[in-house]
VEXKEPA-908332 format. One record per residue: residue in three letters; x, y, z of N, C-alpha, C, O, CB in turn. Coordinates in steps of 0.05 Angstrom, whole numbers, plus 5000, padded with zeros to 4 digits. Glycine has a CB too. Example, Ala and Ser with C-alpha at 12.3 -4.5 7.8 and 13.67 -1.06 7.14 Angstrom:
ALA526448865156524649105156526449345156528549345169522649115181;SER525749555142527349795143525850015157526850235161528249885114;
This chain:
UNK358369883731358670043755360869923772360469713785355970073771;UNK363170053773365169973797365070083826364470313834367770053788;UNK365769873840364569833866367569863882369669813871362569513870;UNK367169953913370569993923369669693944371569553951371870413947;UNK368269643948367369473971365769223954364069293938365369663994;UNK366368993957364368803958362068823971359968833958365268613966;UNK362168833995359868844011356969054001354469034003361068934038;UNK358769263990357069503974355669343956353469253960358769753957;UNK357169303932356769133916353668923915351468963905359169013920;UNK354968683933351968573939350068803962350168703985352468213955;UNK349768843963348068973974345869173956343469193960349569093993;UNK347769363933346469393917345769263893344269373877346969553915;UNK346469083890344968863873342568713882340868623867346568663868;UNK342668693916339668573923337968823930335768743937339568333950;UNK338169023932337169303926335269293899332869333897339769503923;UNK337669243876336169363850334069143849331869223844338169383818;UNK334368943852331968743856328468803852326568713840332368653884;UNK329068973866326269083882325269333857326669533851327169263920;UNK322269273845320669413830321169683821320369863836318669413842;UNK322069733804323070153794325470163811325870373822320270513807;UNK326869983816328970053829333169993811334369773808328069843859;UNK333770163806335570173783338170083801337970063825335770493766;UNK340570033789342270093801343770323806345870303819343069963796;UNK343170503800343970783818342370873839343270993858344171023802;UNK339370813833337770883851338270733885338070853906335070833837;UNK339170433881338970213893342970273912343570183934338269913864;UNK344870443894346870603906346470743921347370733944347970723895;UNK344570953910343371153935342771023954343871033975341171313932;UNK340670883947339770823978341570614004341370634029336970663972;UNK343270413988344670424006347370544016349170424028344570264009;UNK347170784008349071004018348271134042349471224062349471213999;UNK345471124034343571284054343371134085343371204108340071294039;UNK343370894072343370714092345770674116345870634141343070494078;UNK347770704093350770674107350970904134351770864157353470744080;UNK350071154121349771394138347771394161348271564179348971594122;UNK345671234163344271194189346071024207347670854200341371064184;UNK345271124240345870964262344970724251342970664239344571034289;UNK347770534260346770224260344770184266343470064248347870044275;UNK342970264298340670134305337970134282336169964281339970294331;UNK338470374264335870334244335770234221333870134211334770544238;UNK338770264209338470034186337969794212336069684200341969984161;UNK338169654234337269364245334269444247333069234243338869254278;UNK332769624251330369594256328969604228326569544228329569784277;UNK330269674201328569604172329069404175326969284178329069694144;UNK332069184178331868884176329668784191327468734181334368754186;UNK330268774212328168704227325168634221323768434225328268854240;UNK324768904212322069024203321168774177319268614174322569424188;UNK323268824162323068624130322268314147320368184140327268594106;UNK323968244168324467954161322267844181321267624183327867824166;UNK321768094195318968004214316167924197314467764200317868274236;UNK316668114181313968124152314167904137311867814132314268364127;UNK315967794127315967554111316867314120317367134105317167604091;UNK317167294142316467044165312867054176311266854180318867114199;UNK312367314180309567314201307567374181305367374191309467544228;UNK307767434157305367594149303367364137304267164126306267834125;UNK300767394140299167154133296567214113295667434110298067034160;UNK295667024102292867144081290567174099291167074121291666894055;UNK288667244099286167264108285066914098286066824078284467564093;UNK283466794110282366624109279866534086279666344071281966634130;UNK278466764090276466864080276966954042276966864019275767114101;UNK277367174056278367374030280567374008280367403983279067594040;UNK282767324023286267174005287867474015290267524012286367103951;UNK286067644027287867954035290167804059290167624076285068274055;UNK292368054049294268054074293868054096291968204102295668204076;UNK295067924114293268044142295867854166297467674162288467864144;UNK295068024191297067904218295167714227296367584244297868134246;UNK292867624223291367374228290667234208290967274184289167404241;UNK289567064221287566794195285966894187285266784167285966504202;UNK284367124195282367314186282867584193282867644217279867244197;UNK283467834170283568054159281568184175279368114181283168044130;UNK282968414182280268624193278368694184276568774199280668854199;UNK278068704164275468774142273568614147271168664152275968724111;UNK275268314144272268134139272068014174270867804177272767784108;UNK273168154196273168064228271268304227269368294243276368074252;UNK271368504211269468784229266268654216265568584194270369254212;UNK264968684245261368594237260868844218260568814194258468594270;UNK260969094230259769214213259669324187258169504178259569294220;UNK261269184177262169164138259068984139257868864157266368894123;UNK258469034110256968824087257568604084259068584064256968884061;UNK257068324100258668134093257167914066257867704056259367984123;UNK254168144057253568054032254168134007253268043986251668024032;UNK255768324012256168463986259968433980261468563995254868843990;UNK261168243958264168183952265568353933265468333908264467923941;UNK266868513946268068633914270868473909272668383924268869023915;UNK270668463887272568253868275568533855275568713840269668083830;UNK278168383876280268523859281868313850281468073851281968753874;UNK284068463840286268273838288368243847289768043842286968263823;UNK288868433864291268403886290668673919288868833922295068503864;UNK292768613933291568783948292269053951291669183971291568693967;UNK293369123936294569413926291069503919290069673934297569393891;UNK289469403898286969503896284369543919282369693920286369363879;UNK285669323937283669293961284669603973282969773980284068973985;UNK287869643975287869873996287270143979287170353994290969894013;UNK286870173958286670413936284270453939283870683949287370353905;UNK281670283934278470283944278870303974281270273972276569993936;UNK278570323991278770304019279270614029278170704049280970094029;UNK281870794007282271074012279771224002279171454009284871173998;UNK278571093987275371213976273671314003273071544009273170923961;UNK273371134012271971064040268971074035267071154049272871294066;UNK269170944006265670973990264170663988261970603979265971093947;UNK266670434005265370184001266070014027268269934035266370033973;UNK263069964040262569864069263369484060264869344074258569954083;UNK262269414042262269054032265568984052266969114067262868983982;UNK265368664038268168604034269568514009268368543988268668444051;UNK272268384010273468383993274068053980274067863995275368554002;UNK274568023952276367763954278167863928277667993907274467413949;UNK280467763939282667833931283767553909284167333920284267903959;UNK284167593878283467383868287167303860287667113845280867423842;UNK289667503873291467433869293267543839295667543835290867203874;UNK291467613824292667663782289867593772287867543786295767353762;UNK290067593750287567593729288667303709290867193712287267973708;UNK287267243693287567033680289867113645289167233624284066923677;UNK291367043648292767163627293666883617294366723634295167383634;UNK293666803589294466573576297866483560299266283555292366593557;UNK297866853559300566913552303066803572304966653567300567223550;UNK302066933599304066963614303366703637303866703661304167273625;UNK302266533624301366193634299566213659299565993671304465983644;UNK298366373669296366473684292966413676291266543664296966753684;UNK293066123691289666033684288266073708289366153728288965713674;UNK284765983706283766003731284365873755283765973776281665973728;UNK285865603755286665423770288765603786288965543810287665183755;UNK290265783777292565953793291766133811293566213826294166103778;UNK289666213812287866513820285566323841284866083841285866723784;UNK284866563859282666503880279566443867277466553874282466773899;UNK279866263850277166353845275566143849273066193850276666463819;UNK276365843853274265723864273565753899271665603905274765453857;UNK274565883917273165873938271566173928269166113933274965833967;UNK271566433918269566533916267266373903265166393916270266743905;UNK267266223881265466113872263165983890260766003888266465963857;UNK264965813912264365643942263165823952261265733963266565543963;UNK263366063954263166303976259966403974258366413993265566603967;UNK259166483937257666543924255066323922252766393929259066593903;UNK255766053914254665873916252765693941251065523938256265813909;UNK254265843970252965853997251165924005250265854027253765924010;UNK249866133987247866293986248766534006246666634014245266153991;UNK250866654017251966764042251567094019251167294032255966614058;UNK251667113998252167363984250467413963249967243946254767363974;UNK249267683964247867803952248167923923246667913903247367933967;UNK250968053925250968263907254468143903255368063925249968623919;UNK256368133882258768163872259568333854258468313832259367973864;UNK261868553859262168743843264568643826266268513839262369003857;UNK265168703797266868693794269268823788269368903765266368603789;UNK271368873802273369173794276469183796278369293807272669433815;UNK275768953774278368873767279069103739277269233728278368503759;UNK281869133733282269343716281469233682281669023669285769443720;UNK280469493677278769463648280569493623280669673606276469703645;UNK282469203623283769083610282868953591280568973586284768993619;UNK284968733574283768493561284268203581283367973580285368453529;UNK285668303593284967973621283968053640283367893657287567793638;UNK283468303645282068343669279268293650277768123660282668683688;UNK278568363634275568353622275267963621273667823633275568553582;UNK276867903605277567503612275667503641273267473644282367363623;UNK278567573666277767463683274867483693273867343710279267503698;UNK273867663680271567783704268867683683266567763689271668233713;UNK269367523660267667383638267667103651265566993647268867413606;UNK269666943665270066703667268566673696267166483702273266633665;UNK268966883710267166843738264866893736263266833754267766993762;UNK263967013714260667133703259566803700257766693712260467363665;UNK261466703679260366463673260066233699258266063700261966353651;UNK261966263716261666003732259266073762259065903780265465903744;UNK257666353761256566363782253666513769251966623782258366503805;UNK253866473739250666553728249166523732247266683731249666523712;UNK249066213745245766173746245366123785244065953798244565803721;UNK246766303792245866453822244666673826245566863812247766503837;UNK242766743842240766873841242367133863241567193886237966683849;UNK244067233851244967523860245367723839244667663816247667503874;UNK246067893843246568143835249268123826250667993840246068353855;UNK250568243802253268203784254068483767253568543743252667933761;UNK255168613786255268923771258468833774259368633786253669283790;UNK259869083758262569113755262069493764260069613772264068993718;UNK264769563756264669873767264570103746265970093726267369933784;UNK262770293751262270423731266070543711268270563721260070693747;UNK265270583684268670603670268370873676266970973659269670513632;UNK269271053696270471213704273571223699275371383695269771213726;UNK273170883702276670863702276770883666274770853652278570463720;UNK278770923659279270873629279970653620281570553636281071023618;UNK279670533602279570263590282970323592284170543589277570193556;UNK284270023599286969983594288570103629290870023636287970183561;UNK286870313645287670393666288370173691286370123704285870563670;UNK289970093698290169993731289070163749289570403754293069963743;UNK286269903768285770033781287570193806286670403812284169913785;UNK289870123818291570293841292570583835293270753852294170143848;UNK292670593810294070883803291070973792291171123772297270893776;UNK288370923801285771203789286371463821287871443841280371013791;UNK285271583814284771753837282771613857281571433846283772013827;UNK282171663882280771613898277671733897275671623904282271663918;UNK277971943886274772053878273571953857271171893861274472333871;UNK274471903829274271773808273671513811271971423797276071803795;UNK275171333830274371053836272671013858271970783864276570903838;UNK271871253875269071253896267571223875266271023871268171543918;UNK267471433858265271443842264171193824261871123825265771663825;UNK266071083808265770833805264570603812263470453796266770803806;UNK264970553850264170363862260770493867258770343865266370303889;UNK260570713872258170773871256670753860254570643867257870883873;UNK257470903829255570853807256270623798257570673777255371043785;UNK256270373802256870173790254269973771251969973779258170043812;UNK254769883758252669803733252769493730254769373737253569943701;UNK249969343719250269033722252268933695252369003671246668863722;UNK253768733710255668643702254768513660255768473638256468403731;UNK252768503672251568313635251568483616252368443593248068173631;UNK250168793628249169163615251769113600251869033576249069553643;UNK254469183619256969193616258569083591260169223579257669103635;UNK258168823585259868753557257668673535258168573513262268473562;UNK254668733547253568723524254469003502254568993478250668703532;UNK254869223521255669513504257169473494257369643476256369753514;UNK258469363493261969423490262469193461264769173451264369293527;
């Protein structure tokens, strides 16, 4: 692709950067860009560089959040005994459009993949374990996507919090085996969290 401008140039190269984003697509957009009043391409900068200077984890949970603690797990009136287990927070906000689950969340960061050098040591999972182990929690769901590392991950936390005296369901397979949870529908994955089944039922079937 020939470029009349340098400046174009890099600009759409740190464009294509960014996830499904091509280099023509990553042209468009900053064409599009070129065509807005200065003041609003400064207020996306802005916007970007305020976010990844200020943006912080939840304390608690590992969710995104403008404090040390996430609104979810600051609101009293959530379940603060009941954890549902994702893997990033794209899934926390996908369940949340349900508006079928009061609990809170822990956010475990990825799933355990061996391939792609991803062990438990990389992932949130010893302070849930800490969390679980406090006796502070009743019930842990698990709904991570019904993969072959999401099934890993959610076998490896079975094992390290078995012999705690809670409740260990995962989410009913509404979703389809191999599906990411962020792209189910929102009714399909209410339903899920609802009908959800004990975690042991679960890979004994299978």
């Amino acid at each position: 692709m020939e470029f009349s401008s340098k400046l174009i140039e890099k600009a759409v190269n740190e464009m294509s950067q960014l996830p499904g984003i091509g280099k023509r697509t990553a042209l468009r957009l900053v064409l599009h860009l070129l065509k807005q009043p200065k003041e609003q391409t400064g207020f996306l900068s802005q916007a970007l560089i305020a976010m990844r200077e200020n943006i912080k984890y939840c304390s608690s949970c590992h969710n995104i959040s403008d404090s040390m603690m996430c609104e979810i797990c600051a609101n009293k009136t959530r379940n603060h005994q009941i954890i549902c287990i994702v893997e990033d927070i794209r899934d926390v906000m996908a369940i949340e459009n349900t508006g079928q689950f009061r609990g809170i969340y822990h956010v475990l960061g990825g799933k355990i993949s061996p391939i792609d050098g991803v062990g438990p040591s990389q992932l949130n999972i010893t302070t849930l374990v800490e969390k679980v182990k406090s006796g502070s929690v009743n019930e842990i769901i698990f709904a991570l996507s019904s993969t072959m590392e999401g099934d890993t991950t959610n076998f490896y936390i079975y094992k390290q919090i078995a012999d705690c005296e809670i409740i260990i369901s995962t989410i009913a397979r509404g979703i389809s085996v191999g599906d990411e949870l962020e792209y189910a529908d929102e009714v399909t994955l209410g339903r899920s969290i609802l009908q959800r089944v004990a975690f042991e039922k679960s890979f004994k079937n299978n």
